[in-house]
Structures are given as C-alpha cells and as structure tokens.
GUPAVO-432322 format. One record per residue (C-alpha): x, y, z. Coordinates in steps of 0.5 Angstrom, whole numbers. Example, Ala and Ser with C-alpha at 12.3 -4.5 7.8 and 13.67 -1.06 7.14 Angstrom:
2
<rec xx="25" yy="-9" zz="16"/>
<rec xx="27" yy="-2" zz="14"/>
# end
This chain:
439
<rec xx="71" yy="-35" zz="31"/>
<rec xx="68" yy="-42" zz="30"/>
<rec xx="64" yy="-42" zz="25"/>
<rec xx="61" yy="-47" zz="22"/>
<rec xx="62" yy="-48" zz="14"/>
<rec xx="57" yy="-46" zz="10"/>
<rec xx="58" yy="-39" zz="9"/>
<rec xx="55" yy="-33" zz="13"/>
<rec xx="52" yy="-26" zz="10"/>
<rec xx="57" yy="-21" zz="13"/>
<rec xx="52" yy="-17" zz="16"/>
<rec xx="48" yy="-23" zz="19"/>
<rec xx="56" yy="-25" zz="21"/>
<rec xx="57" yy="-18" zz="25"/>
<rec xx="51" yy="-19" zz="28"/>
<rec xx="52" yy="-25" zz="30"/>
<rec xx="59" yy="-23" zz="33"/>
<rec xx="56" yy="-17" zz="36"/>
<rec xx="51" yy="-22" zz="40"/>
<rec xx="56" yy="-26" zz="42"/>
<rec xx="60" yy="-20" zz="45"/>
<rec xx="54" yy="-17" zz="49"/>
<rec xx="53" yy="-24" zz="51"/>
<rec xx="59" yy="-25" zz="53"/>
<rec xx="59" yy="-31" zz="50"/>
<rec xx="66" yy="-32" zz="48"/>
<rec xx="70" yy="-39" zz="48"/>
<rec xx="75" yy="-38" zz="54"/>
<rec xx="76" yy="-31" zz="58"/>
<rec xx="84" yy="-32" zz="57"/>
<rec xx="85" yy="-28" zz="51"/>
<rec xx="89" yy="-24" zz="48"/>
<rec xx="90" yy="-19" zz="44"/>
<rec xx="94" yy="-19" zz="36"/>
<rec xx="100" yy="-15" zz="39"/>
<rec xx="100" yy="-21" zz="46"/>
<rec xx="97" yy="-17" zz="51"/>
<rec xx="92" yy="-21" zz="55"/>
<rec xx="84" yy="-18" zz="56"/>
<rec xx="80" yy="-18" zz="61"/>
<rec xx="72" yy="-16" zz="59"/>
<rec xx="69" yy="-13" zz="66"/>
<rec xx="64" yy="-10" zz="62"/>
<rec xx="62" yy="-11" zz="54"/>
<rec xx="58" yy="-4" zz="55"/>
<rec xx="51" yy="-2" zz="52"/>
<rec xx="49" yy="-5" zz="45"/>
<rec xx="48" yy="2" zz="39"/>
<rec xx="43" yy="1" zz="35"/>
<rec xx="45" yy="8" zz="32"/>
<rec xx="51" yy="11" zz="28"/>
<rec xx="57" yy="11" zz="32"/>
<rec xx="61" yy="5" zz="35"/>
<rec xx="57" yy="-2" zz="37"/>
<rec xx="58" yy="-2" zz="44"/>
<rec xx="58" yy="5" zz="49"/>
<rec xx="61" yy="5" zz="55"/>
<rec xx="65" yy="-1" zz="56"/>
<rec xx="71" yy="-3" zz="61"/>
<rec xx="76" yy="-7" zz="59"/>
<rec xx="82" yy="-10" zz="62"/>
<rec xx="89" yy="-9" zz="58"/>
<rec xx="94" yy="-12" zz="60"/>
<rec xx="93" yy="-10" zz="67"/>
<rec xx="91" yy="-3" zz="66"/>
<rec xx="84" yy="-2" zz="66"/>
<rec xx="80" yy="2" zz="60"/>
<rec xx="73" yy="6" zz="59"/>
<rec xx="70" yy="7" zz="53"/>
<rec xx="67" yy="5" zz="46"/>
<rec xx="67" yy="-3" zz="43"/>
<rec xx="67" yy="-3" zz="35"/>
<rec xx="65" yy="-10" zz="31"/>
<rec xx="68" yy="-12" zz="24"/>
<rec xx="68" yy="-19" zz="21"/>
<rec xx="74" yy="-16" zz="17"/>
<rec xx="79" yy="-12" zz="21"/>
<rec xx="81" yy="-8" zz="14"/>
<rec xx="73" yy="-6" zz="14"/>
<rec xx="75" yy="0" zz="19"/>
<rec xx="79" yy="3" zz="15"/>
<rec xx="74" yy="1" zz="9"/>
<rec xx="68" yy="5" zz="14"/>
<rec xx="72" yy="10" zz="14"/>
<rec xx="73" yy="10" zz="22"/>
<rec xx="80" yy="12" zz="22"/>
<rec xx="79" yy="19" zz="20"/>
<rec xx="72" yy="20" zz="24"/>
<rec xx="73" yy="23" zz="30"/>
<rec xx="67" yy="19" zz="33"/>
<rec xx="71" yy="13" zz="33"/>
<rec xx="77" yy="16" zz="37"/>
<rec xx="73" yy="14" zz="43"/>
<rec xx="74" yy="6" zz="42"/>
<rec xx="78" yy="3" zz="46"/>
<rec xx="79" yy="-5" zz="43"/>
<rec xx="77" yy="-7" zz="36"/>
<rec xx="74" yy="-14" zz="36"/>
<rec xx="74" yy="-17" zz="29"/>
<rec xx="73" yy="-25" zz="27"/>
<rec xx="79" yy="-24" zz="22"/>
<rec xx="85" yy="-21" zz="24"/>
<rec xx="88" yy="-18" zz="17"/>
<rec xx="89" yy="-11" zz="18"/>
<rec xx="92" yy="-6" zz="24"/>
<rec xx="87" yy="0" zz="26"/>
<rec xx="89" yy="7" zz="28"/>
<rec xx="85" yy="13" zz="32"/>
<rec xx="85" yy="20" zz="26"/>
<rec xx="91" yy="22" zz="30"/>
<rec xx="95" yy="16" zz="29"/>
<rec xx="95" yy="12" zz="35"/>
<rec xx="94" yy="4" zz="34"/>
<rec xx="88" yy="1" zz="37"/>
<rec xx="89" yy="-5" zz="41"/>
<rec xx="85" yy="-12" zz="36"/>
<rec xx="82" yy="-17" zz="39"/>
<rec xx="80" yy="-24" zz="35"/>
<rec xx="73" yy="-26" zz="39"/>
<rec xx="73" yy="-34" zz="40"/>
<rec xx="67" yy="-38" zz="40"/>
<rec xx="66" yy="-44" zz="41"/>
<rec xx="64" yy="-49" zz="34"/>
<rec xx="58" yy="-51" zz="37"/>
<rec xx="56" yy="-44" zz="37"/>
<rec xx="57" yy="-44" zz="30"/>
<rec xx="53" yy="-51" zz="29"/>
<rec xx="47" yy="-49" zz="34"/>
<rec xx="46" yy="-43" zz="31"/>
<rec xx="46" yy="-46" zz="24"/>
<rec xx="41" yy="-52" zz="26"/>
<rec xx="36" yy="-47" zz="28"/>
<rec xx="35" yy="-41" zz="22"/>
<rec xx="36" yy="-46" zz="16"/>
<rec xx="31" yy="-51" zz="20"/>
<rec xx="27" yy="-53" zz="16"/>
<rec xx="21" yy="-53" zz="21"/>
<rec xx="17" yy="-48" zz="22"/>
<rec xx="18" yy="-48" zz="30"/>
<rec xx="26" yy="-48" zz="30"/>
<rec xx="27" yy="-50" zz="37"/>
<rec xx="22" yy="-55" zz="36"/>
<rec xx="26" yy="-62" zz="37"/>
<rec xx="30" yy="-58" zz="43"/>
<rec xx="25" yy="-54" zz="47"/>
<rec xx="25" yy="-60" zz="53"/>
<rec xx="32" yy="-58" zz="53"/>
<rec xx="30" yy="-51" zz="56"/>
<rec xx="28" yy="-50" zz="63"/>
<rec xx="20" yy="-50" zz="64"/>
<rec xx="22" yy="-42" zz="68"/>
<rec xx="25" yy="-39" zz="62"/>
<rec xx="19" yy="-41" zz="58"/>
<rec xx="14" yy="-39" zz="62"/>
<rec xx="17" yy="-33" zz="63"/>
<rec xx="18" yy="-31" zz="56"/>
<rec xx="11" yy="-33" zz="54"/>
<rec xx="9" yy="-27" zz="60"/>
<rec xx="14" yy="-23" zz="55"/>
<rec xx="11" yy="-25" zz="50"/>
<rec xx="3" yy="-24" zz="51"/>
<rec xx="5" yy="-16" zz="54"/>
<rec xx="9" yy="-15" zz="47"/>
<rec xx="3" yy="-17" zz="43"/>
<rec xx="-2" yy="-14" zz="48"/>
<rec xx="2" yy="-7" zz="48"/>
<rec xx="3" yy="-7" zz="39"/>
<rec xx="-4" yy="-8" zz="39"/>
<rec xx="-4" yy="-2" zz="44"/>
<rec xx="0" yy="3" zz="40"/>
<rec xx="-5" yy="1" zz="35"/>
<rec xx="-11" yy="4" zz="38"/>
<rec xx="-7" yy="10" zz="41"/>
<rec xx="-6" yy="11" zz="33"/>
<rec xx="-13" yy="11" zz="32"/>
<rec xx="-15" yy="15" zz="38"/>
<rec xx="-10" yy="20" zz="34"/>
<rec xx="-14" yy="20" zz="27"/>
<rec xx="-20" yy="21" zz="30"/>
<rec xx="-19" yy="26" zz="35"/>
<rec xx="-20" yy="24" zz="42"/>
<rec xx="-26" yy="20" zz="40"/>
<rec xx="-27" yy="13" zz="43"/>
<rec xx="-34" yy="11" zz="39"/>
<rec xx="-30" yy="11" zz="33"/>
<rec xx="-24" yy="7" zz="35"/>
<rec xx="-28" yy="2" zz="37"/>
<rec xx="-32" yy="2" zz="31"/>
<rec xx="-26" yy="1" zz="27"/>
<rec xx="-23" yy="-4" zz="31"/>
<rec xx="-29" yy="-9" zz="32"/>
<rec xx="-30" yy="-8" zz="24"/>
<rec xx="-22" yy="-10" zz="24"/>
<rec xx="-24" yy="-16" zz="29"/>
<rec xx="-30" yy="-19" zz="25"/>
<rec xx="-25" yy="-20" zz="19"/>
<rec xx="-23" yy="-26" zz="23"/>
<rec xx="-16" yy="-25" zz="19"/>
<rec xx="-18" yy="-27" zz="12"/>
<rec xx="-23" yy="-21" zz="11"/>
<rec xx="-19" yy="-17" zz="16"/>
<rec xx="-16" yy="-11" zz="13"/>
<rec xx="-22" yy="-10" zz="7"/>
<rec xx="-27" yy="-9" zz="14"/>
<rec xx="-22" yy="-4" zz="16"/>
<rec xx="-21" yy="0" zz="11"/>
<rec xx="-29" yy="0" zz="10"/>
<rec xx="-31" yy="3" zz="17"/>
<rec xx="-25" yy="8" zz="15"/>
<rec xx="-29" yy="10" zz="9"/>
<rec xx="-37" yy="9" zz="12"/>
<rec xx="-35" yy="13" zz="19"/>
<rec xx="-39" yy="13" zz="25"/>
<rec xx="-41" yy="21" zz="23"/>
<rec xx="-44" yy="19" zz="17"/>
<rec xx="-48" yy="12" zz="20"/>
<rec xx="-51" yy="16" zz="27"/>
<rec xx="-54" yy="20" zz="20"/>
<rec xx="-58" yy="14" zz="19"/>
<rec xx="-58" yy="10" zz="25"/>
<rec xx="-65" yy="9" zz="26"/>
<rec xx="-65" yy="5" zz="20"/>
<rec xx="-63" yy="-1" zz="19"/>
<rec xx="-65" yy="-1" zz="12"/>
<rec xx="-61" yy="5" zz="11"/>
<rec xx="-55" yy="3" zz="15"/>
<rec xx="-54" yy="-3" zz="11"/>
<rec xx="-55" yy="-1" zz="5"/>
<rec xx="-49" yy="4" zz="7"/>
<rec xx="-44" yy="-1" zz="9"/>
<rec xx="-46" yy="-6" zz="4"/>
<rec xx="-45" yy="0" zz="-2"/>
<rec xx="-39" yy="2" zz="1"/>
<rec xx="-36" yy="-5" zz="1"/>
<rec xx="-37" yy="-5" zz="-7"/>
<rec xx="-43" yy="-12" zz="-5"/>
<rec xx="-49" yy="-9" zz="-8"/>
<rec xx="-49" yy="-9" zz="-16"/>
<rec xx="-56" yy="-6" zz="-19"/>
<rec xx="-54" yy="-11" zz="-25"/>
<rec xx="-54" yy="-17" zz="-21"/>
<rec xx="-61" yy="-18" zz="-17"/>
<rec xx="-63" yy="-23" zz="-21"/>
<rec xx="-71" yy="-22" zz="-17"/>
<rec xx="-67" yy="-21" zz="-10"/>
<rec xx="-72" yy="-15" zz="-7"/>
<rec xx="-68" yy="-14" zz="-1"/>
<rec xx="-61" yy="-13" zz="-5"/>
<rec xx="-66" yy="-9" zz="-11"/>
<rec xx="-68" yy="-5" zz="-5"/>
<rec xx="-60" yy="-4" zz="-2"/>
<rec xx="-59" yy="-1" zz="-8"/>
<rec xx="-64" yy="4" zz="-8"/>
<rec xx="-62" yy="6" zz="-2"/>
<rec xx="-54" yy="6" zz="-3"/>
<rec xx="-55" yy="10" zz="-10"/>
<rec xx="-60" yy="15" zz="-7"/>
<rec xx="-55" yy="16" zz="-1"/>
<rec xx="-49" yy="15" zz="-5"/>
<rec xx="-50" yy="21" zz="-9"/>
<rec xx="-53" yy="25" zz="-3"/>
<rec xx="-46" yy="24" zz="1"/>
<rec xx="-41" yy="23" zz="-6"/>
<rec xx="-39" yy="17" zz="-3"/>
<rec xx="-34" yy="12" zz="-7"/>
<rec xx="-35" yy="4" zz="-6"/>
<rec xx="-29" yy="0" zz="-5"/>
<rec xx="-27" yy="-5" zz="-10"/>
<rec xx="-32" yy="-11" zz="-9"/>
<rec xx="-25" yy="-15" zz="-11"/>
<rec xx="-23" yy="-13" zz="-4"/>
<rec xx="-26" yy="-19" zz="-1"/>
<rec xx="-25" yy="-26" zz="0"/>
<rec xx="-30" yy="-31" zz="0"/>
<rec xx="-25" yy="-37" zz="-3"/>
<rec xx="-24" yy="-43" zz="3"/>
<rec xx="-28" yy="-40" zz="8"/>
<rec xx="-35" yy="-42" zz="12"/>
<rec xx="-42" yy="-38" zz="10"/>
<rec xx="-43" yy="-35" zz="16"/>
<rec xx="-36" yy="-32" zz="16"/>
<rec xx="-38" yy="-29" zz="8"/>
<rec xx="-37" yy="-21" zz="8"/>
<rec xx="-44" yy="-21" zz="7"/>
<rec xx="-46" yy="-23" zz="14"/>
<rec xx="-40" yy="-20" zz="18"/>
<rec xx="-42" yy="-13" zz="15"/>
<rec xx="-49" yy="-15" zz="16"/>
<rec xx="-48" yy="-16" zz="23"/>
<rec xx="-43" yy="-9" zz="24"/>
<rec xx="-50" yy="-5" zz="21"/>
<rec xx="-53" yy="-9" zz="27"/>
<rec xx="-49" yy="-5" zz="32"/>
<rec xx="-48" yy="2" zz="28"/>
<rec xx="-56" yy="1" zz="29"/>
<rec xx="-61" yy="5" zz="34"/>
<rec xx="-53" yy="9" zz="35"/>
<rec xx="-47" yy="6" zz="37"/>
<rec xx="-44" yy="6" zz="44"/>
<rec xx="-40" yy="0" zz="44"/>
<rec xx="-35" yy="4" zz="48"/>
<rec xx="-39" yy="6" zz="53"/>
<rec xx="-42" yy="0" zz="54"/>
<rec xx="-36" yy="-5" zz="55"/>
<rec xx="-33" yy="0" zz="60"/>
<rec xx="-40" yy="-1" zz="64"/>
<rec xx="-40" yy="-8" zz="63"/>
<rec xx="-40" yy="-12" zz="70"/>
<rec xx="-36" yy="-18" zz="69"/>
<rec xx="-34" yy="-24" zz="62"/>
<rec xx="-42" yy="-26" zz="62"/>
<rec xx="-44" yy="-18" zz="61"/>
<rec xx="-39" yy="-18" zz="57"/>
<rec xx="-41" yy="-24" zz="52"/>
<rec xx="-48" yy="-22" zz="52"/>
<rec xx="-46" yy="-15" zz="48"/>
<rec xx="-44" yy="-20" zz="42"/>
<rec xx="-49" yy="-25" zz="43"/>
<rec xx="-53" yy="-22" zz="39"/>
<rec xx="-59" yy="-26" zz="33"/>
<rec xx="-60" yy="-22" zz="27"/>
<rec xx="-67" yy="-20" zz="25"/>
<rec xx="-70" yy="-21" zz="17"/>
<rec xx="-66" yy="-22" zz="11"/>
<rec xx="-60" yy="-24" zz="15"/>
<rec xx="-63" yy="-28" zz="20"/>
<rec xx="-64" yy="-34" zz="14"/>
<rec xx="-58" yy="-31" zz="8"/>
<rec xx="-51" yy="-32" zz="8"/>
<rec xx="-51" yy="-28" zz="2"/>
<rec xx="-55" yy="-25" zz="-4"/>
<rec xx="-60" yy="-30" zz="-7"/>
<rec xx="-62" yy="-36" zz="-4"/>
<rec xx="-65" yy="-37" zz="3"/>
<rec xx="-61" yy="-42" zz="9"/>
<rec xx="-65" yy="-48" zz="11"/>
<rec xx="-65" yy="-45" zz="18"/>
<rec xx="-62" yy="-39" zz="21"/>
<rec xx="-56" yy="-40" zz="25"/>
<rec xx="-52" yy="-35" zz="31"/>
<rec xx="-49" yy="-28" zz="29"/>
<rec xx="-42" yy="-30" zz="33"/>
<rec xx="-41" yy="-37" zz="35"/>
<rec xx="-38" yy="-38" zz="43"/>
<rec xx="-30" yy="-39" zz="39"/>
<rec xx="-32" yy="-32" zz="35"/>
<rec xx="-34" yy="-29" zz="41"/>
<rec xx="-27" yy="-31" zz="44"/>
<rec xx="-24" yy="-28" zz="38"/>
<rec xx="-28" yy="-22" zz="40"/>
<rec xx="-26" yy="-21" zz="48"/>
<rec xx="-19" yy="-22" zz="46"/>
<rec xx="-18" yy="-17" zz="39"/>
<rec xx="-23" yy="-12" zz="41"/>
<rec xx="-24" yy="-11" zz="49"/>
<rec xx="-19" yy="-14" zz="52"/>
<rec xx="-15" yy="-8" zz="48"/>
<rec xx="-19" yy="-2" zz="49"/>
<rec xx="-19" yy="-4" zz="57"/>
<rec xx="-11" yy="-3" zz="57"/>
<rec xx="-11" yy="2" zz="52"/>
<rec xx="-16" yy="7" zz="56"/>
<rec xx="-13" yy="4" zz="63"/>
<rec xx="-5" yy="7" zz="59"/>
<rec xx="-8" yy="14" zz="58"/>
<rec xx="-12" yy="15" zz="64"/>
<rec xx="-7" yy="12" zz="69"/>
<rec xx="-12" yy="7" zz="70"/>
<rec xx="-9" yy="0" zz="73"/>
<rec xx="-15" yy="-2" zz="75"/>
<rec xx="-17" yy="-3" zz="67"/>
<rec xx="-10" yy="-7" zz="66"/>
<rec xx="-12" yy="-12" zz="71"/>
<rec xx="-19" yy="-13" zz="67"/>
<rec xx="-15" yy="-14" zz="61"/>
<rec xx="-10" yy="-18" zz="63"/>
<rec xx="-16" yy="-22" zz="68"/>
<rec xx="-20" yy="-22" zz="62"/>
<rec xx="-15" yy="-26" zz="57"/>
<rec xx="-12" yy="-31" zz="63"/>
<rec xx="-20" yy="-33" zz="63"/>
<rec xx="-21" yy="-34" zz="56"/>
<rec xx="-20" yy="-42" zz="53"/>
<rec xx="-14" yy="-42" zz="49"/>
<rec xx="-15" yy="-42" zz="42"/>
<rec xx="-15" yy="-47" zz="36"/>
<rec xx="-12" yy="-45" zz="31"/>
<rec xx="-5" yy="-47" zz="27"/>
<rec xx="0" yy="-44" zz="30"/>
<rec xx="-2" yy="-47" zz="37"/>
<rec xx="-3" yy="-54" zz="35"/>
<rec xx="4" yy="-53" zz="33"/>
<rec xx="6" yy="-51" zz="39"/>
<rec xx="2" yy="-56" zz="42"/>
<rec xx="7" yy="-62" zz="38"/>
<rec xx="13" yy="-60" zz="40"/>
<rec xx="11" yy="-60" zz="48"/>
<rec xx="8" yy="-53" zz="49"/>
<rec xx="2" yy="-53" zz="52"/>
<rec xx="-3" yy="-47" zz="52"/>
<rec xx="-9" yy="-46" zz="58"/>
<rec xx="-11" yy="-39" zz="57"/>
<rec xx="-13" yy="-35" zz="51"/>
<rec xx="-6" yy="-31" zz="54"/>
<rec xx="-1" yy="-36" zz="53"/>
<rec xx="-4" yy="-37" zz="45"/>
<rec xx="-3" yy="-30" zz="45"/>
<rec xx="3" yy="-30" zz="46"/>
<rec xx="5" yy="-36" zz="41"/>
<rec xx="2" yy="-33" zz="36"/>
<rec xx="7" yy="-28" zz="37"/>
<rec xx="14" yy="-32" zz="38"/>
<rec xx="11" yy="-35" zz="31"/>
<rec xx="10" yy="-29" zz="27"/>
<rec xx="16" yy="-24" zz="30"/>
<rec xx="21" yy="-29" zz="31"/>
<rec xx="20" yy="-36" zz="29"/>
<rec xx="18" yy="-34" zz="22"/>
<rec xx="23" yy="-29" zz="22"/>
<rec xx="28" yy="-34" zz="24"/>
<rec xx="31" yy="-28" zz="29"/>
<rec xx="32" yy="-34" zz="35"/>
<rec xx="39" yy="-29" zz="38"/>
<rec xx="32" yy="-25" zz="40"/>
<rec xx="29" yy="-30" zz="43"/>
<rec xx="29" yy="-32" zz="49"/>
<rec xx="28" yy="-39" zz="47"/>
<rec xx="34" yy="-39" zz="42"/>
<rec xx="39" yy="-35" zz="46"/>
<rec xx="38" yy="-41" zz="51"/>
<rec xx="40" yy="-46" zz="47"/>
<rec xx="45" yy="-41" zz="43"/>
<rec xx="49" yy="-39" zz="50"/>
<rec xx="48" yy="-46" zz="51"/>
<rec xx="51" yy="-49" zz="45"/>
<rec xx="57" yy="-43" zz="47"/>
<rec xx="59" yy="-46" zz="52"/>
<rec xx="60" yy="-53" zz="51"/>
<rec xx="67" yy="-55" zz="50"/>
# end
C-alpha cells in the first residue's frame, strides 16, 4: 500500500486504509483486482461506524459490469475468515473486499468468491501521515499550515468554533435535565464552573451541585449566612484553624449551626488548588464572589436574557465585594488594598463560558435564532484570549482576532491535535490528500 517502514497498529492501519477509500485517495484509478479483472470506483459508499461492513451502498465497476453493494476493509485478506465474515450472512451483501495484503481468497456463506482488491497508495502518503501523529510539536502541521489555502482554514476554524459552542450546549441542555426545566439553576452551576477559571473549575462545580440554589434562596438575604454555606460546604472553614480571624470564627459558627440543621456534608478541603495561581484567583475569592450573586436571591438568568447589549452585560459582572472580602484573598492576613472582584480578561472568560452558552442553548430549545445570533455576535466581538494554546497557534502563523477564533483553537488542540486525530482534521486531510497525490 505504500506505507512507511516504521510499523503500524493493525487497527490505526484498517483506519487508515478505510480514510483513504472513503476519500479515494488511492495511487491511480487504473486497478485491478487479485484474479486481473479491472475496477472502477464510481462510488466508495457511505462510512459504517456500526457492526456490519465498512462501507454501505457503494457502486463499483468490474470488469465493465457494474455492481452495488457493500465495501469490506482488512489489513489482512485472511482477517475475513478470521472475523468469521464467511459464515455470517450479513457480509453476503459485499461486493469487493479491499485489503493491504493479499494473503488469502474470500467466500460469500454460500460459497461464492468475493472479488479482492490491493488498495495502492502513494508512499508520500504513507510519510506525511507518519510526520504528523509522531511529531514531536505539540502542533502537528505547524511547519507545513502556510501550505494550506487560507479558505480551507478559515472555514475549519468556523467548524470548530460551532463544534465547541454546541459540546458546550449539550452540556447545559444535561443540566436543564437534572434540574427539571429551571434555568436559575443551570446558571448557577455553569457560572460556578466558570469561576474556576480551569484550574478549580471542576471543585466549583461540584460545589454548586451540593450547595443548590434551594438550600442558598433559604438564607439569600444574609450574606454571612450565604458564605458560610458555601465556604463550609467547600470544606474552607476549619474551627481549629482560626488563629483569632473573628470573621472565619464567626463563618464556622454559621456553618456548624446550619450544617446540623440541613445534614450537610462539606467537601474534601484537598479538593482545591492553590499551587501557582494569583490571590485574587484563590477558592476563597471566587466562592466569595459566588456568595455575592446568590446574595438578595439569584436571577442571574433572567437578567442576562434582559441584558441590552455587551456594556449591560459586563456591568452584571463587574461587581466590587463589600467587608471582609474586599481586603482578603484568604483566611488571616489583610491586603494592602482591595482589588477588582473580576478583572476585564476574566469578565471575557465569563462572557464566553457562561453567557454566550445559555443564549444559544435557550435560543436551541425555544426556536429562537434571534438568541443564536446574539451568542455568535457576542463572541465575534470579544478580544481574543491569552492563554498558551493560542500563542501557539500565533508562532506557527495562526492568528486569532475574535474570542470566536480562540474558541475554536482551543478545540483543534485539545480534540485533534493533542489526540493526534489529523485524518479528522480538515487541516491534516489537506495535507494527507495532498501528500496522496503527489507522485
């Protein structure tokens, strides 16, 4: 087939020979099969992803008959019989086995023989495929993306921005689920998530999932008593630990007192990070600040569905917190000076994890474009954000000017780079359908 040397895994390699069919990307269209009888692909079919053959409804050329049907892939043409295709039935329907070794004929369950083909691939094939999943960049295609036309760029990372918008989707529509229709809640949750900012993301999920909105509106026009439920549930407030901080003494109080009222069980205080991050981003703060808008009740939803524009909508996160934690970034000692709850960036990270979401999802289950376009216009209008992955992109030539470019990076890194799946990317299936047909 024109594999490189280095050895393959058979199943990689079946992918890999089944990529090349559904893409037709075979060395020359003047094949033959095993018994000399020449082949004309008119159709590959349509890839299985289920049990049964690889490819469905396929029309192939043989020897000047045509024929309709089912496509089987084998690196091995013996690995039919080793499957046990020759007495399953559902296999009677192929009409060509296509195999990288021709080591064995094949037989229909009632005995007839089933024509063979040796797919031929070109070695550059073989050798781009090979630079790419074992480079050892980060960014497979970095030294070769200038080779790639700008349109099939731009149109990927458009592909990529929905991909990541709609994973993000599905996730609240999964929440909406648990908490039976109520959008307050979804929010909740999903902001709580946002204010881990990745590193404590998943610890402030889990704790809005134990502190729910139910419990909190019991006790939202106190403050005190709203951060002493979220600080004791998160596993903060240790009694033996106050060391003559009256506001943390008096939190545990608060949390003992309710936490024996409600039968509540705090999570593991080792849940949390603190290891390489800024103060102002310390679980402390961030729960401090989620206290701030569970406080007089949360109608977070409702207001950002209200929300006349960007401004409007920064000005709901652009909050100041008040008394103890206006000057502390923990338990103990106080700051030199108080500092924004969310600085403009983490606003952004808001605006992009949180609100641009819940527009799109609510526009999904209401038949609401108008919502679609506001979710799409808010990230388009976004600045782009720092972080590694798009500095990455940016020295290999990708430049991003909208937080729904970076968005989408973050996607072909994380789903496709990282994972090596370059014959799913349109980047690499350009590079690959390039190398294929080069002599």
């Amino acid at each position: 087939m024109g594999w490189v040397a280095m050895p393959i895994m058979k199943a990689t390699m079946e992918k890999l020979m089944q990529y090349v069919w559904q893409h037709r990307l075979w060395r020359s269209d003047d094949m033959l099969t095993n018994d000399g009888k020449r082949v004309r692909v008119i159709d590959p079919g349509l890839l299985n992803t289920d049990a049964g053959p690889d490819f469905f409804n396929a029309k192939v050329e043989i020897d000047g008959h045509l024929w309709v049907g089912n496509v089987e892939i084998h690196v091995r043409a013996s690995d039919w019989q080793r499957h046990g295709h020759h007495t399953d039935k559902s296999y009677d329907s192929v009409i060509l086995h296509v195999v990288d070794k021709d080591d064995a004929p094949v037989f229909r369950s009632n005995g007839e023989r089933i024509p063979q083909l040796v797919l031929q691939c070109s070695p550059r094939f073989g050798e781009s495929y090979d630079s790419l999943v074992n480079a050892r960049t980060e960014l497979p295609c970095s030294s070769q993306l200038k080779e790639v036309p700008h349109l099939v760029i731009t149109e990927w990372i458009d592909a990529l921005a929905f991909e990541r918008l709609h994973g993000k989707v599905q996730r609240l529509h999964d929440l909406l689920d648990a908490y039976s229709g109520s959008w307050e809640d979804v929010c909740y949750v999903t902001l709580a998530r946002t204010l881990g900012f990745g590193i404590n993301s998943d610890a402030l999920e889990r704790l809005a999932r134990r502190t729910p909105l139910r419990l909190l509106h019991k006790h939202s026009d106190s403050l005190l008593q709203v951060e002493a439920l979220l600080l004791g549930q998160a596993g903060l407030l240790d009694p033996t630990r106050s060391a003559g901080d009256a506001y943390h003494e008096h939190l545990c109080r608060e949390y003992a007192f309710l936490a024996n009222k409600f039968s509540l069980r705090p999570m593991d205080a080792e849940s949390w990070k603190l290891f390489r991050i800024r103060p102002q981003n310390f679980p402390y703060r961030r729960i401090a600040l989620l206290a701030h808008y569970v406080h007089g009740g949360f109608n977070l939803m409702q207001d950002i569905m209200e929300a006349d524009g960007e401004k409007a909508l920064r000005a709901l996160f652009a909050v100041e917190l008040t008394g103890y934690w206006s000057t502390h970034y923990t338990f103990g000692k106080a700051t030199p000076q108080a500092t924004s709850a969310l600085s403009q960036r983490s606003i952004d990270i808001v605006l992009i994890n949180t609100v641009a979401p819940l527009f799109y999802a609510r526009g999904e289950l209401t038949d609401n474009y108008e919502l679609h376009d506001r979710a799409i216009a808010l990230l388009e209008s976004l600045r782009p954000e720092q972080n590694s992955i798009v500095a990455q992109f940016a020295t290999a030539g990708l430049k991003s000017d909208s937080a729904l470019v970076t968005q989408a990076l973050i996607q072909l890194k994380r789903n496709y780079c990282e994972a090596r799946k370059c014959i799913y990317c349109r980047i690499g299936h350009r590079l690959l359908s390039t190398a294929a047909h080069r002599s």
